[in-house]
C-alpha positions as a LaTeX table, in Angstrom:
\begin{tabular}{lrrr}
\hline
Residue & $x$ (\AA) & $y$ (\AA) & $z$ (\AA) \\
\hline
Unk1 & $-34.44$ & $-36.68$ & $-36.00$ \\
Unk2 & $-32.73$ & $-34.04$ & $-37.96$ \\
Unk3 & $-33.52$ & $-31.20$ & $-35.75$ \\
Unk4 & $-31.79$ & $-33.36$ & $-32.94$ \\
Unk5 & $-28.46$ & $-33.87$ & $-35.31$ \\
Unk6 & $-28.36$ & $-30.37$ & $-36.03$ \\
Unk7 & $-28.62$ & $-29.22$ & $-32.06$ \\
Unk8 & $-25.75$ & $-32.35$ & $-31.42$ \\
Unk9 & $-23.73$ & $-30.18$ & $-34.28$ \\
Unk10 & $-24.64$ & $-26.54$ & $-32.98$ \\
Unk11 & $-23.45$ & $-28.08$ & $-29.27$ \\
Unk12 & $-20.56$ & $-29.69$ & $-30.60$ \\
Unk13 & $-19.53$ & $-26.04$ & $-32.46$ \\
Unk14 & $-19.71$ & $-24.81$ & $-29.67$ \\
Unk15 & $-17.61$ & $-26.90$ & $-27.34$ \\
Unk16 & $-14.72$ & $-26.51$ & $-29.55$ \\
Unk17 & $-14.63$ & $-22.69$ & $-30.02$ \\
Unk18 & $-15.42$ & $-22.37$ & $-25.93$ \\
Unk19 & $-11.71$ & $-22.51$ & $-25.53$ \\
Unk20 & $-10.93$ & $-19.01$ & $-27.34$ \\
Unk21 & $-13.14$ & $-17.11$ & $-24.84$ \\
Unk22 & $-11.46$ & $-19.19$ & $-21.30$ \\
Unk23 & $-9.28$ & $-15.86$ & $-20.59$ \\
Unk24 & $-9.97$ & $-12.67$ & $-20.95$ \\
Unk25 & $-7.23$ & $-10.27$ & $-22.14$ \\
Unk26 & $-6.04$ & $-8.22$ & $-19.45$ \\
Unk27 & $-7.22$ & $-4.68$ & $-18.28$ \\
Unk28 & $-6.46$ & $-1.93$ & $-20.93$ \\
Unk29 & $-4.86$ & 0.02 & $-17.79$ \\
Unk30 & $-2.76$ & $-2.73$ & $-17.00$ \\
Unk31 & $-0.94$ & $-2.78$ & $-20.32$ \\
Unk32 & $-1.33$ & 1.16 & $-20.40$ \\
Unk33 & 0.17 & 1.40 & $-16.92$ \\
Unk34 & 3.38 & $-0.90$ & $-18.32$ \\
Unk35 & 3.77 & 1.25 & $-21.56$ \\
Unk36 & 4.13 & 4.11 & $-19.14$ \\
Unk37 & 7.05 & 2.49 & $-17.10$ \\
Unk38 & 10.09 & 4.47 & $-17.05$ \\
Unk39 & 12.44 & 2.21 & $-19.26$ \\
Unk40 & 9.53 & 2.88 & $-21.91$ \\
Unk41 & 9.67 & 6.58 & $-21.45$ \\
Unk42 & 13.37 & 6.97 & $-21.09$ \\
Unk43 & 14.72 & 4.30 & $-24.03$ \\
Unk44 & 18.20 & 3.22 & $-23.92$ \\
Unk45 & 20.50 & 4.59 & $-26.65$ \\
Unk46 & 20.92 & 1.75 & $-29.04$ \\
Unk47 & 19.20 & $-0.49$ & $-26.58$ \\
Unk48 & 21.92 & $-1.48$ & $-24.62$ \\
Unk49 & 20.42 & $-3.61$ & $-21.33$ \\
Unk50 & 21.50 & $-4.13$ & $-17.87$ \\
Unk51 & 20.74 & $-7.36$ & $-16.27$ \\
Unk52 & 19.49 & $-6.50$ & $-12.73$ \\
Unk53 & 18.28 & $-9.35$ & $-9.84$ \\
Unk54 & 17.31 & $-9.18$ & $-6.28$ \\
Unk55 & 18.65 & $-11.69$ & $-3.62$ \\
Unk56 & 14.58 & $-11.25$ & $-2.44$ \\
Unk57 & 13.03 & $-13.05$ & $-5.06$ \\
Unk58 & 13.06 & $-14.57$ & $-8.73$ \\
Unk59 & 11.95 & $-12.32$ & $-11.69$ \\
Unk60 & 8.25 & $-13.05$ & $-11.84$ \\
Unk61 & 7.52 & $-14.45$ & $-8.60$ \\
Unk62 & 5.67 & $-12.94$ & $-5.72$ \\
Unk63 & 7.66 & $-10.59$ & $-3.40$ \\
Unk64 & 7.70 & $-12.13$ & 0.26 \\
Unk65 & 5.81 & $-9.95$ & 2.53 \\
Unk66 & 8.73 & $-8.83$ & 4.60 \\
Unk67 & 9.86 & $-6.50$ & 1.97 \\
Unk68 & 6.30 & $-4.69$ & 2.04 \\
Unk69 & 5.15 & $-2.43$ & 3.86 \\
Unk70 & 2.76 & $-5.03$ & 5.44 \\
Unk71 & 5.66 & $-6.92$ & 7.35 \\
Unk72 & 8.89 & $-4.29$ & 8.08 \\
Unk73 & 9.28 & $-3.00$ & 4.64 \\
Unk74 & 13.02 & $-4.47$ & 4.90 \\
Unk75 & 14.97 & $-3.48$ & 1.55 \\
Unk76 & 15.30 & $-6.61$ & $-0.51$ \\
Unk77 & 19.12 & $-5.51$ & $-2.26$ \\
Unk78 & 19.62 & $-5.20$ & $-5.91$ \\
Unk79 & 22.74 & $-6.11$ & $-7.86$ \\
Unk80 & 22.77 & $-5.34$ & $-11.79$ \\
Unk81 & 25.80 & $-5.33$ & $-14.63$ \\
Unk82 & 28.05 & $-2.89$ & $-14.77$ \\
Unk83 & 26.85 & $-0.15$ & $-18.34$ \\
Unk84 & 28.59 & 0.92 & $-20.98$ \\
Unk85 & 31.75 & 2.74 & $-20.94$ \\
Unk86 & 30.35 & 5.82 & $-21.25$ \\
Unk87 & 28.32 & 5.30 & $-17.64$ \\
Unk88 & 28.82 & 8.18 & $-15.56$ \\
Unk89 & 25.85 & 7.34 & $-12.73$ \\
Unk90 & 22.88 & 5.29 & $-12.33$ \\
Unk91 & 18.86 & 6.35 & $-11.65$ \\
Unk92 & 17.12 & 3.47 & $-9.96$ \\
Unk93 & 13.76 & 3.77 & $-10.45$ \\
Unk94 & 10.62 & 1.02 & $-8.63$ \\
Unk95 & 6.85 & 1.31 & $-10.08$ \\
Unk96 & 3.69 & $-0.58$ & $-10.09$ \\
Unk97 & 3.00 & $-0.84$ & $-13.18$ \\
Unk98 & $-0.89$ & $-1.67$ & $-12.52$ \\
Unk99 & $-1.75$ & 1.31 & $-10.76$ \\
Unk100 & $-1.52$ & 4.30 & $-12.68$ \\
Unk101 & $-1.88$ & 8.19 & $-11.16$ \\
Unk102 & $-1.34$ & 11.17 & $-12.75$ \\
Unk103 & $-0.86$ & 9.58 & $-16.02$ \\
Unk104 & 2.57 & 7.57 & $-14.70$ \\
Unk105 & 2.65 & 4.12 & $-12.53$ \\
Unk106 & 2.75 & 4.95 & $-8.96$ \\
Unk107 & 6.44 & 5.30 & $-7.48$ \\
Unk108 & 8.10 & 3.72 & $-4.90$ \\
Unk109 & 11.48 & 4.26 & $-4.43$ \\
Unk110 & 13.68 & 6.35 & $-7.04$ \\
Unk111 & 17.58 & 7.35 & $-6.58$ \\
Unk112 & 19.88 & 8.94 & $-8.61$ \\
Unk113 & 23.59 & 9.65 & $-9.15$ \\
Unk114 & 24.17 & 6.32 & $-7.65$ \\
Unk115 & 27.86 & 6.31 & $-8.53$ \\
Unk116 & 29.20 & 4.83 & $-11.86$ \\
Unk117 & 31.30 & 1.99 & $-9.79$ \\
Unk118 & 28.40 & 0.47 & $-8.25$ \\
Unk119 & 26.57 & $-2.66$ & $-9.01$ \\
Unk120 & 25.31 & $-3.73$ & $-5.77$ \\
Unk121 & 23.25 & $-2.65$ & $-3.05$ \\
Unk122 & 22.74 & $-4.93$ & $-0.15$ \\
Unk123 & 19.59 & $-6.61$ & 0.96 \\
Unk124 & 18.68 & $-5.03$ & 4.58 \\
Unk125 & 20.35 & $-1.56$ & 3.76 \\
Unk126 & 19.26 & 1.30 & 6.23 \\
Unk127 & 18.13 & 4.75 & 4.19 \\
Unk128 & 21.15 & 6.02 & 5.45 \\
Unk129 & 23.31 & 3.48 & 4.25 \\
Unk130 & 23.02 & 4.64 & $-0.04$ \\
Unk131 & 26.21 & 5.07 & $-1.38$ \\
Unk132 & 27.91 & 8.45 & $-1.11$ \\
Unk133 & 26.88 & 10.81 & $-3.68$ \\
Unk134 & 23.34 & 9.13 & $-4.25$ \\
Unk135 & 19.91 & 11.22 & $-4.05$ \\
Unk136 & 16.99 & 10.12 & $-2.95$ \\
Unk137 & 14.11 & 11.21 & $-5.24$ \\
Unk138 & 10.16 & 11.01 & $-4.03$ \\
Unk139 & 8.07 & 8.66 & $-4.14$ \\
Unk140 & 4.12 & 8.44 & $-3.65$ \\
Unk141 & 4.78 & 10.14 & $-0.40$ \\
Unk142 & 6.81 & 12.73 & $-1.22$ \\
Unk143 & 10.09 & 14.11 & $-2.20$ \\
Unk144 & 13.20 & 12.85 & $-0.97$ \\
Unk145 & 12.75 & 9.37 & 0.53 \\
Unk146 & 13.69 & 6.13 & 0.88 \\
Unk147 & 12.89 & 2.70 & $-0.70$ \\
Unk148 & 8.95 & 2.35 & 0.52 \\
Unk149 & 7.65 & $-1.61$ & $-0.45$ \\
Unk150 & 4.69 & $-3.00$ & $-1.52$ \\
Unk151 & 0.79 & $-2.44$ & $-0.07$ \\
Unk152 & $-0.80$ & $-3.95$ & $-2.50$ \\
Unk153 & $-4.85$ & $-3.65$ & $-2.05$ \\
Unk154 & $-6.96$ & $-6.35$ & $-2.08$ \\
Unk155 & $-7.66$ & $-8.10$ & $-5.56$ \\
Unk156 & $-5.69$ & $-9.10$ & $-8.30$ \\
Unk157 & $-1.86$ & $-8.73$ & $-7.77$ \\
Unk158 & 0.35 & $-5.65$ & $-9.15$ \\
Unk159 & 3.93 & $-5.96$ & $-10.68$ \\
Unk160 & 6.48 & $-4.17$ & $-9.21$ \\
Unk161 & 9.48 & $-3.56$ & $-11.38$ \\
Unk162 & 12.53 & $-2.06$ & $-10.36$ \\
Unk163 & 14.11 & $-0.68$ & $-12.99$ \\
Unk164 & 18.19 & 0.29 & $-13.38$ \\
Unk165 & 19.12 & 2.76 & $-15.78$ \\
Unk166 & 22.69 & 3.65 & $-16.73$ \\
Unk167 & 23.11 & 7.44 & $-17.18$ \\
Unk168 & 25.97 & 8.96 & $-19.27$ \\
Unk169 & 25.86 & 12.16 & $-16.49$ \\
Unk170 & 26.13 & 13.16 & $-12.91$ \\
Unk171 & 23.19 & 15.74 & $-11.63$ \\
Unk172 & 23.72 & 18.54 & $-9.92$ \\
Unk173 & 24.43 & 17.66 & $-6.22$ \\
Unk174 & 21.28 & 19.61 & $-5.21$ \\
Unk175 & 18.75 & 18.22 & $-7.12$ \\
Unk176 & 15.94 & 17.91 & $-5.40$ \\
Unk177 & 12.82 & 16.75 & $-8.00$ \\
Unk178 & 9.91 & 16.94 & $-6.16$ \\
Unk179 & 7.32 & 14.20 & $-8.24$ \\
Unk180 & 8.24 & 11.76 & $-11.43$ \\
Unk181 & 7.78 & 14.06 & $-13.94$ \\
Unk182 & 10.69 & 16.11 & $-12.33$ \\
Unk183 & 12.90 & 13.10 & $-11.42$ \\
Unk184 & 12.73 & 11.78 & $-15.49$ \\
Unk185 & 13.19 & 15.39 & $-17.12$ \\
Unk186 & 16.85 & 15.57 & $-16.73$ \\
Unk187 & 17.59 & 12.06 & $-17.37$ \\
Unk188 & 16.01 & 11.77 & $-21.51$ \\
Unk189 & 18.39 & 11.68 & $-23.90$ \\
Unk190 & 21.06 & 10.48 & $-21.43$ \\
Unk191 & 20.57 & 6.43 & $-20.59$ \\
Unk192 & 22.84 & 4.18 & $-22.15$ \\
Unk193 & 21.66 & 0.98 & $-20.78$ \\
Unk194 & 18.95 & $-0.37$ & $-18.78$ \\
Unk195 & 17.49 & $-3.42$ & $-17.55$ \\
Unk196 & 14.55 & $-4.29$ & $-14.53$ \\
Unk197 & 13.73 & $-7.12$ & $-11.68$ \\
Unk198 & 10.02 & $-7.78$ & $-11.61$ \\
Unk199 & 8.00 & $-9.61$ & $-8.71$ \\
Unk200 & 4.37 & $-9.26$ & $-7.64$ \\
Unk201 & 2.73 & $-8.05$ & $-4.97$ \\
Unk202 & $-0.82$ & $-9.07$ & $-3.02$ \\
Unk203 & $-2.73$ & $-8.31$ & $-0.16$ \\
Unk204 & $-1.52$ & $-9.72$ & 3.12 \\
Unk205 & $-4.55$ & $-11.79$ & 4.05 \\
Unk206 & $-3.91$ & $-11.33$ & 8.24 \\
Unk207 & $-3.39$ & $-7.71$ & 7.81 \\
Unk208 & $-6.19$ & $-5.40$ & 9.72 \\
Unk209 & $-8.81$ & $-3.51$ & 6.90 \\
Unk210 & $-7.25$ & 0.01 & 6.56 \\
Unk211 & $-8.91$ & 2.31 & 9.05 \\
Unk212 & $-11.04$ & 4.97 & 7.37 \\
Unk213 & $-9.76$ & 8.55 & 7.11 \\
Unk214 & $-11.80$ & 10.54 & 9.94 \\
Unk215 & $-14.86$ & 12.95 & 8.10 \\
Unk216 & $-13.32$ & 16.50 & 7.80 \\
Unk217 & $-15.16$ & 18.93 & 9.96 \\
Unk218 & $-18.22$ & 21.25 & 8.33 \\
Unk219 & $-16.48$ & 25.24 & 8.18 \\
Unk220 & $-18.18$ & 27.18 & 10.92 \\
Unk221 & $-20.70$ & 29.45 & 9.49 \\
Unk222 & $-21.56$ & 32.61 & 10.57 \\
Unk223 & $-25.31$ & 32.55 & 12.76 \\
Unk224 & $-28.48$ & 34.10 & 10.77 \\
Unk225 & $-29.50$ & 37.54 & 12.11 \\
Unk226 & $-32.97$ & 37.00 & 13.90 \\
Unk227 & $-36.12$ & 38.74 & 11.77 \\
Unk228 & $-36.79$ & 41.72 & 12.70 \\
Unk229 & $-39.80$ & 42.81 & 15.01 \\
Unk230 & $-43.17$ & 43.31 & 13.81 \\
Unk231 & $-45.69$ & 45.55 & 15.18 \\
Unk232 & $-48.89$ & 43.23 & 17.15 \\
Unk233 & $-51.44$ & 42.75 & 14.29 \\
Unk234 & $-54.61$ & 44.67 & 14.70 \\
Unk235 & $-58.49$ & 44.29 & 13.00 \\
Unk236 & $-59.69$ & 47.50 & 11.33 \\
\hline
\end{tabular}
């Protein structure tokens, strides 16, 4: 009888402390990947924030497939509060913060010297269409381009932030920074304000499995000389 009460107690024990173990704490490269987000890197003097939105979706809630790359990769427009005073331009600056390369989250889109007068940039605007002055910086595929949306990969889903950050300078007109660590160099030391949109991305679920990159052709090597002759063997 008592070892039955004491394996009711050691049951019970554990039935209550069950609930502490339920969910895991997240990935260590998921909060790594968020530590490494470019408000982090490039802090705002005295803090100052911008309050940013997107007409495409809520802060926190998923990001509709048509601004992906799955569906059109339409631009979703972004409207934020005008900075401080001493505002001069602004870097916008998009990252998914749960996929880390090269010791940064991946980019997406990045522009600077988006003029000081600015707050708003419409949903469905063409590459073309940035206001004058503005620079395109890279992203993942390369320098120079334009807003490129989600492709999330299958599994858990990725936060995209899109981050605003009020600069107290104008770059030169030719800058031309060819990966992140380029694009963020000039800008330390001078934001003044900054503030993000977040939304998360996922797999589209009707979307074709990604075609595997053809095998890369063997070099050509150069033919073995044939052996040399040998004289007929002979008995002595």
């Amino acid at each position: 009888m008592k070892r039955f009460a004491s394996a009711v107690a050691l049951a019970a024990a554990v039935m209550v402390a069950a609930p502490a173990f339920a969910q895991a704490p997240p990935p260590p490269e998921v909060e790594a990947g968020k530590d490494l987000a470019a408000m982090v890197t490039l802090p705002a003097k005295d803090g100052a924030k911008l309050t940013v939105t997107t007409p495409g979706w809520k802060h926190g809630a998923d990001i509709d497939f048509k601004y992906t790359q799955y569906k059109g990769n339409e631009f979703p427009g972004l409207e934020w509060s005008k900075g401080p005073a001493s505002t001069k331009s602004y870097a916008i600056i998009m990252q998914d913060t749960d996929f880390v390369a090269r010791g940064a989250p991946i980019l997406h889109w990045s522009v600077v010297n988006v003029p000081a007068t600015t707050t708003k940039l419409a949903a469905g605007m063409k590459p073309e269409e940035i206001p004058k002055g503005s620079i395109y910086g890279p992203n993942y595929q390369g320098a120079g381009k334009p807003y490129l949306g989600p492709r999330t990969p299958p599994g858990p889903k990725h936060r995209y932030h899109i981050q605003v950050l009020a600069i107290d300078t104008v770059l030169p007109a030719d800058f031309s920074p060819k990966n992140y660590d380029e694009l963020i160099a000039p800008l330390k030391g001078h934001v003044v304000a900054s503030g993000s949109v977040m939304g998360l991305g996922q797999a589209d679920p009707s979307a074709p499995p990604p075609q595997p990159r053809p095998a890369t052709p063997a070099p050509a090597t150069t033919p073995a000389a044939p052996a040399p002759a040998t004289a007929p063997h002979t008995n002595h």
